[in-house]
N, C-alpha and C positions, 0 to 999 in steps of 0.2 A: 537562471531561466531555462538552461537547455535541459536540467535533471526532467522538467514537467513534459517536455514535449516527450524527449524520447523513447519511453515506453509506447505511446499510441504512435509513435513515426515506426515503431519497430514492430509493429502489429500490423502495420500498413494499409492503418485505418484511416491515418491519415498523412498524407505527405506535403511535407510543409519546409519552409525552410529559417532561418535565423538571421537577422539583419542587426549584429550587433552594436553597430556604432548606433544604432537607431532602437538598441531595447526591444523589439519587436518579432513576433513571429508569423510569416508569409507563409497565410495557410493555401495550397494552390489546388487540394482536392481530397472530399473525405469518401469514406465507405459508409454506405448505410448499415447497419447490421442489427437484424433480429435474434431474439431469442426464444426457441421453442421451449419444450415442457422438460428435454434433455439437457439444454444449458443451464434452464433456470436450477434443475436440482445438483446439477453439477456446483453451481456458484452456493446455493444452501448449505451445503456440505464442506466445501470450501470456506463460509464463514463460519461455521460451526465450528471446523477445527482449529479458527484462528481463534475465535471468541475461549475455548479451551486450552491455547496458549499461552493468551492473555490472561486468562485464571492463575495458570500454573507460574508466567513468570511475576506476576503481581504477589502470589503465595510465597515465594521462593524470596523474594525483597522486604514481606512483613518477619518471613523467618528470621531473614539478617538481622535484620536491624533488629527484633529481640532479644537474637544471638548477642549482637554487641553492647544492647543494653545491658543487660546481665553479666557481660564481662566487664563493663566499667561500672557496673554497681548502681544504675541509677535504677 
């Protein structure tokens, strides 16, 4: 549970705390936050290059696995 909070606890978007015996997490205060016309193409860009990652390592795992097909002959 604590992997999900703490990126947004480490942005200090939100501060919040963990009540482990009780599963839960005390959210005590967030940040509102907008995005203008510079964020938003920041973030475009940002998944553009991840959606291009995700190409190449997707490519890179069909190659394998052809690789090894061909090595055991099937």
């Amino acid at each position: 549970m604590g992997r999900c909070v703490c990126p947004v606890v480490r942005t200090k978007a939100v501060s919040a705390k963990l009540d482990q015996p009780s599963r839960r997490v005390l959210v005590s205060r967030t940040l509102h936050r907008t995005f203008g016309r510079p964020q938003w193409a920041t973030l475009s860009e940002q998944l553009r290059d991840w959606q291009t990652n995700i190409a190449q390592v997707t490519g890179g795992f069909v190659n394998l696995h052809k690789s090894l097909q061909q090595q055991t002959g099937r």
